[in-house]
N, C-alpha and C positions, 0 to 999 in steps of 0.2 A: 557773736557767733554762737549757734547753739550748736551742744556739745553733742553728738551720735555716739561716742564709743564711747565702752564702759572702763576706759581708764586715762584718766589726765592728768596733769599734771601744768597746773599754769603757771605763768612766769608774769610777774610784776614788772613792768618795764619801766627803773626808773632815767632811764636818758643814756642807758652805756651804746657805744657803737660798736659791743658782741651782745646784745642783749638777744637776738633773736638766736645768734651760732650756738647759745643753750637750748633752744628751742629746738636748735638743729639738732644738735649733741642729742637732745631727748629722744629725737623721733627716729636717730640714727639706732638706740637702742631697741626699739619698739613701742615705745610707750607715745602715746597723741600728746603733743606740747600744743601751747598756743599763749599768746603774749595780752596780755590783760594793761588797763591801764593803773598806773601804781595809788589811787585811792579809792579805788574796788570796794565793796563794802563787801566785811564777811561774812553776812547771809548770801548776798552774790556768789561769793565763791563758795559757799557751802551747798549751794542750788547746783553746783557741778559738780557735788559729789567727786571732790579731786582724790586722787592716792598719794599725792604730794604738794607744795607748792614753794615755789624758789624765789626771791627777791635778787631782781638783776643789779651788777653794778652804776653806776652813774657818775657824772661829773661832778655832782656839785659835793658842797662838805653838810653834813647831817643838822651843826649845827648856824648854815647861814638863812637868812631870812626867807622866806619860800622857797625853800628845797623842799623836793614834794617829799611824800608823805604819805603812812601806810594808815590803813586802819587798824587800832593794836587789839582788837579783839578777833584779828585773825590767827593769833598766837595762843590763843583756849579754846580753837576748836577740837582739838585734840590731833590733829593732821600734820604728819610731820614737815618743816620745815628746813629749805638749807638758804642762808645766806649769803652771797659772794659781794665782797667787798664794802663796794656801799651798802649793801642790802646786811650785811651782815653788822656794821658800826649801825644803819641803821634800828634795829633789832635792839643791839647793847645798850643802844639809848632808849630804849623802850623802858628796856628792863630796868635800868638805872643805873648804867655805865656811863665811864665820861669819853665822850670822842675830842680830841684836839690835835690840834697840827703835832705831827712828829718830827722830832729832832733831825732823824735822820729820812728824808722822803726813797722811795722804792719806784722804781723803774727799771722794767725789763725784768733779767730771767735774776733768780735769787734761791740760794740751798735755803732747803728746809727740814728742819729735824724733827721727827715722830716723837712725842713723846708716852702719845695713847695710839695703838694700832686698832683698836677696837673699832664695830662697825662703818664709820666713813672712808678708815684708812687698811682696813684689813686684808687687801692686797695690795696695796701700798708698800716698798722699803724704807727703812730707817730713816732714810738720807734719799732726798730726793731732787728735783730741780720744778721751781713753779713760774707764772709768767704773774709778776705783781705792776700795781699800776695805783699807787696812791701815796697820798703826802700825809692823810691823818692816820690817829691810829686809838684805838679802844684803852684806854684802864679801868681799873675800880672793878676787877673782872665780880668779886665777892659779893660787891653791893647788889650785884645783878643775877645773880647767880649763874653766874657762869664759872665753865674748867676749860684751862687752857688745855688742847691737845695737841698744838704744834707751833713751832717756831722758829725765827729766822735772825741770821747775827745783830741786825737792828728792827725786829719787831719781835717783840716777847710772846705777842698773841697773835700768832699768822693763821691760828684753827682753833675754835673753840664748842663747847657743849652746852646746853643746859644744864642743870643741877638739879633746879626743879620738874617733880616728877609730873606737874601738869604742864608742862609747855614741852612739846618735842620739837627742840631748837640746837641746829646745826650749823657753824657759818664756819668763811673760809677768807683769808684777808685777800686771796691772789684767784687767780680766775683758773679753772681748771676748765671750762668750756677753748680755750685757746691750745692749736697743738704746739707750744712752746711750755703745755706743761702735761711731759710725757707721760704720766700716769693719772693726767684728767679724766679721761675715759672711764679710768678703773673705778676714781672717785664716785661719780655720778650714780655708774652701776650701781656703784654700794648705796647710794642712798635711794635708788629707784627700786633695786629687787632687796638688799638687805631691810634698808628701813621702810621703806612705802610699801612694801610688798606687794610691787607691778609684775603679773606675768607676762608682758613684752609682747602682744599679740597685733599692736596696730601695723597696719599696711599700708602701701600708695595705693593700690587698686582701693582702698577704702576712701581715701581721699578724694580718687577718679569721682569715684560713686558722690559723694558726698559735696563736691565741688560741683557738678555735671546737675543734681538736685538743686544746690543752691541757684546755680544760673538759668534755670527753668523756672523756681519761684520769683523770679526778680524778671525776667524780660516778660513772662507771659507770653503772648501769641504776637508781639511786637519783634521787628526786624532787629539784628544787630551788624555793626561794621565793623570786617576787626583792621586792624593796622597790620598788614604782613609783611616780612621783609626776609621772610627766608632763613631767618636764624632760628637757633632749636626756640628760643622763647614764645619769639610767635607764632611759630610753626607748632607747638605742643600748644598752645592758647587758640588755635582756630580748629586744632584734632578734640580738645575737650569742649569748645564751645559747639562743637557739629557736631559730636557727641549727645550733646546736650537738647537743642535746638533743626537740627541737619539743616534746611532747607531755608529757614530764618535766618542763616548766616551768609552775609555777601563780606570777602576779604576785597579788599584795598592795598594795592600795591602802587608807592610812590616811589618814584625813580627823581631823587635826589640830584642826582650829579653829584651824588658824594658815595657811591658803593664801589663796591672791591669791580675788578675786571669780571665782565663776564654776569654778573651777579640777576641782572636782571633776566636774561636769559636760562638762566637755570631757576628762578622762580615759577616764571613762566611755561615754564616747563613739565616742573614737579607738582606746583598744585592746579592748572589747569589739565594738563594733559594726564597726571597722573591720578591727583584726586577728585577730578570732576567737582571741584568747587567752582563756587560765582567770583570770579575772581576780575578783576577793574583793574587794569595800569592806565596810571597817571604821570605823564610825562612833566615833571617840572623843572627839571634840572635847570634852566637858564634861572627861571626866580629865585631859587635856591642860591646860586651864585651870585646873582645881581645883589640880592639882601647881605652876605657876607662880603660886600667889595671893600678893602680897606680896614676891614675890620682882624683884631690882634687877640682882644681877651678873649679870651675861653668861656666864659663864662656869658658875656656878649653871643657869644657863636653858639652857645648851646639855646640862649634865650629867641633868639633869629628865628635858629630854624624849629623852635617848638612852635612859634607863630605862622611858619610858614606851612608845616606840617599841616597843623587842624584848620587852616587854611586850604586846602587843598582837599584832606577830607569832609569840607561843607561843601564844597561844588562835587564831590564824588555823590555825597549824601545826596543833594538836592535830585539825582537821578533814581535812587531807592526810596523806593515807598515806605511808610512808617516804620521809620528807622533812628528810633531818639538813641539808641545804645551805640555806645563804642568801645571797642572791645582792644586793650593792649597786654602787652608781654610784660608787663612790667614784674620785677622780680625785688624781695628785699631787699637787697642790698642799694637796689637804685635808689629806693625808699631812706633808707637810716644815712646814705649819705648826703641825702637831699635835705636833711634835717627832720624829718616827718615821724621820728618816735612817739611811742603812745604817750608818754610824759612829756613832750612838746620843750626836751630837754635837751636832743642831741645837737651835737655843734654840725653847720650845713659844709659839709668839703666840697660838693662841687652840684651843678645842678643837673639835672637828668629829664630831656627834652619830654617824659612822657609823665613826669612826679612835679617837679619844682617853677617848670617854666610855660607852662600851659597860660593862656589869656583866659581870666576871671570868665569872659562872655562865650565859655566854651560850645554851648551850645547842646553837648550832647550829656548821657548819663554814664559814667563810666563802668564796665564792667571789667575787672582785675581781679582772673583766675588763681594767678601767679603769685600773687600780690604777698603771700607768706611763706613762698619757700627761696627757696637756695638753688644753685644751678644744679648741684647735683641733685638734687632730688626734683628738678623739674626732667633731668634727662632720664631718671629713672619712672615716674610720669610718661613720659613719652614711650617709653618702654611698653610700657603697661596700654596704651590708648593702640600700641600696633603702629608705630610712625618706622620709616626705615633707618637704618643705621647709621647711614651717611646722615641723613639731618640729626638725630639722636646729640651723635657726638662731635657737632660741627663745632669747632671754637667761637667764641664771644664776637661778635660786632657791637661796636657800641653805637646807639638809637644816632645818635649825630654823625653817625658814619666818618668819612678820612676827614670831616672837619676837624675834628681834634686830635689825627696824625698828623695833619699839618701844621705846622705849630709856626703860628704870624697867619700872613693873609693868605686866602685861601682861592688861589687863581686855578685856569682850567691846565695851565702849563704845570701847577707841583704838583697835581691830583695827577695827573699821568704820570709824573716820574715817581708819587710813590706808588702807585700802580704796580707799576712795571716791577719796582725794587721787594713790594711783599710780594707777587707772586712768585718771583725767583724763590723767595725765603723759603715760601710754602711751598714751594715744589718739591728742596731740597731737603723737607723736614719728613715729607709723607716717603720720598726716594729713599731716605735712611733710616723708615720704618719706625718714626717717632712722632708723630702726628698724635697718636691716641694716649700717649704717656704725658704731654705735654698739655696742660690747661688752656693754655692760648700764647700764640705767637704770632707778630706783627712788625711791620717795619715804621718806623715816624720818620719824617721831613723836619730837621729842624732848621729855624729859621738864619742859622750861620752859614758862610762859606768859609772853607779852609784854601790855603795853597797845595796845588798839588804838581809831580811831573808829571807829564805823559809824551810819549816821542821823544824827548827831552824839549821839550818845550814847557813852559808855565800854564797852570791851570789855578783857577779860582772859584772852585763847585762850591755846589753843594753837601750833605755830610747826610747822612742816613745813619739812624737809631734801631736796634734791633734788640724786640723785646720779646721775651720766651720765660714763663713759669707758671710754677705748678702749684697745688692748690686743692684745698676739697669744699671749697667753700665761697671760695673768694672774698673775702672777708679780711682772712690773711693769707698769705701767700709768700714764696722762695722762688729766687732766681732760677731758670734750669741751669745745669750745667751741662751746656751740650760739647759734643765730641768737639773737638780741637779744625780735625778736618773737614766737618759739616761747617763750622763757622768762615775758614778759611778758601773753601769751595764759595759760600754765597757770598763774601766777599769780592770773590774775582770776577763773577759772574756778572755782580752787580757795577763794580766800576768798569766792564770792560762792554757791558749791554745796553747797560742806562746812559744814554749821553745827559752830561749836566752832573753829574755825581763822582767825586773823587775821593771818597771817605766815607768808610763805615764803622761806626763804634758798638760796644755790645753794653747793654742796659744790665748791670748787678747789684740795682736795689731790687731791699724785698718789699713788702707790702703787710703792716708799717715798717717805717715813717713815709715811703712814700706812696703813690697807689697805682694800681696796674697799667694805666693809661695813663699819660704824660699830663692830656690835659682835661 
């Protein structure tokens, strides 16, 4: 990527699955982040003229066989550095510290005690709480020269310094880019305006600019196709591509047989009628279904219909004239869970029908706007390009649509009842004036029946799942806790409207260990 503003700050990416939510943390402060791959050479990063540069955490242990690996002459440019976790053991091994398995491993939240409040920690308290995620741990801090500055009941060196006055080297054994360590935020700042001395000046509308340039160099005078479906993703992905391009962009609208009530009609709607784009619906819903007949894993289900998808947009194509590009929504996080980190390190959670399950013979060249940020800053994007509110702040659809609400097979009979069971949900969330507080909420079909009365007669429904939480990131995320009578209201509504359904349960994991969508 070449760099446009005059101040960055890059991030080493060695495989963590928050390695970008520091990127995000950065950008939320003002300063342009962006994710580098973790054996960068330090004239590279010196040709970007950084104000800082960060070594993200990672899975693997510093000292097992190809665990990637930095170049250590990015430690004498004189540029300050902070390292978290791995990035930080990696560092101490640099320097001539010993990393090994620790007696006691760290998971989750863990008190930490200041023992230097100086620059990293100087609006930090004494005593604070951090979010840790690792089993090794640093000694020999002398040999290396380093000072301990913080620690935790079983890790001696949960923050440390350089000593030596030619390396400005900062690390941190626990992730402060996570909000489960409440005075992360504080941290960062301090090493971005204290020690880097960033004046905070980047913007989205800079990114608009900057994104909207890139996709003008890369298409040329050649058409592109973008994937629409109505969600803020692709909806801000065809306002920045028509930005960019106007009239070289024809949107594609595929009618799955897997979207919400109503969905395709209100597409139809809003970008033909309202934004006078080229817009195509493709009717496939029956193929879509036929492909998922019988079919249980999720994983299966997401693989389907990636092939059915770009299937679909080759015969939309074949009607647009020189049209090699295709244009989707895709957003980090679909990326790092798909496995697709720049250090080719992170573990793959589930696949995402427009990153992981594409057919090799795609055909077209991809064009992903999206591709480096986060929902909230794509909604604040969308902001900035002038899209309207309602789409801005419409909750998540996931690219597979209710195939992976419905959890088993995926018939035309459980797509209508959970149909029917989210929009009660969502009726009743917008009705109680909690729509815009809540990051996304949704109902799932699971693949159980329970016994139930009704009349007093026996019933053996089905069980509907109700998920609702909040989030700045989606990365991690917390349960809502919604009003008692909002839950018990869509409750009745739904076992007494939805025939087939005799139970509903409410979903209160967070995200981790588990993640937003079931499957």
């Amino acid at each position: 990527m070449n760099v446009t503003h005059d101040e960055v700050v890059p991030i080493l990416d060695f495989g963590s699955q928050t390695a970008q939510l520091i990127a995000r943390r950065v950008r939320d402060a003002g300063v342009f982040s962006l994710l580098v791959a973790p054996d960068i050479s330090a004239q590279r990063l010196a040709d970007m003229k950084p104000k800082g540069i960060i070594l993200s955490g990672g899975p693997a242990s510093v000292y097992d066989p190809g665990a990637p690996r930095c170049d250590p002459r990015i430690f004498d440019l004189g540029i300050p550095v902070l390292g978290i976790c791995y990035g930080m053991q990696l560092a101490a091994q640099v320097f001539g510290a010993t990393v090994k398995r620790a007696q006691h491993r760290e998971f989750g939240r863990a008190a930490l005690h200041l023992a230097d409040r100086a620059d990293l920690f100087h609006a930090v308290p004494d005593k604070t709480t951090v979010w840790m995620s690792h089993g090794d741990q640093v000694t020999d801090l002398e040999e290396a020269s380093l000072s301990a500055t913080a620690s935790t009941p079983t890790c001696p060196f949960a923050a440390v310094r350089s000593t030596n006055p030619r390396r400005r080297f900062w690390g941190v054994q626990f992730h402060p880019e996570l909000t489960h360590t409440p005075h992360g935020p504080d941290m960062l700042r301090a090493f971005l305006f204290e020690i880097c001395g960033c004046a905070g000046t980047w913007k989205m509308a800079d990114y608009a600019e900057h994104a909207a340039g890139a996709i003008r160099r890369k298409v040329g005078n050649a058409h592109v196709i973008c994937g629409l479906s109505g969600g803020v993703d692709s909806s801000v992905t065809a306002a920045l591509i028509h930005k960019a391009i106007a009239d070289q962009l024809t949107c594609v609208f595929v009618d799955t047989g897997l979207l919400r009530k109503s969905e395709r009609e209100l597409v139809e709607s809003t970008f033909r009628d309202h934004f006078r784009l080229d817009l195509r619906v493709i009717d496939a819903g029956a193929d879509f279904l036929a492909d998922l007949a019988g079919v249980v894993d999720p994983q299966e289900k997401r693989r389907r219909i990636g092939h059915r998808f770009i299937d679909a947009f080759r015969k939309a194509a074949a009607s647009i004239p020189d049209a090699p590009f295709l244009a989707q929504g895709t957003l980090y996080p679909d990326v790092i869970e798909s496995g697709h980190g720049y250090a080719g390190q992170s573990a793959g959670i589930k696949l995402h029908h427009n990153v992981g399950g594409l057919p090799k013979d795609l055909g077209f060249d991809l064009v992903e706007p999206l591709r480096e940020l986060f929902k909230d800053e794509v909604r604040r994007l969308g902001q900035v390009l002038g899209l309207p509110e309602h789409l801005v702040w419409r909750h998540p659809f996931p690219g597979p649509g209710l195939a992976v609400r419905v959890l088993g097979e995926v018939t035309r009979e459980r797509l209508a009842i959970l149909r029917d069971c989210d929009e009660i949900f969502l009726e009743e969330i917008v009705s109680h004036g909690l729509y815009r507080a809540i990051s996304q909420a949704f109902a799932v079909l699971l693949p159980v029946q329970s016994v139930g009365v009704m009349g007093d007669e026996r019933t053996y429904d089905a069980v509907i799942a109700l998920r609702a939480v909040e989030t700045d990131d989606f990365m991690s995320a917390d349960w809502c806790r919604l009003p008692h009578a909002l839950l018990d209201t869509v409750s009745r509504r739904i076992i007494n409207e939805v025939r087939g359904v005799n139970r509903v349960v409410y979903d209160v994991s967070s995200k981790p260990p588990a993640t937003i969508e079931w499957e």
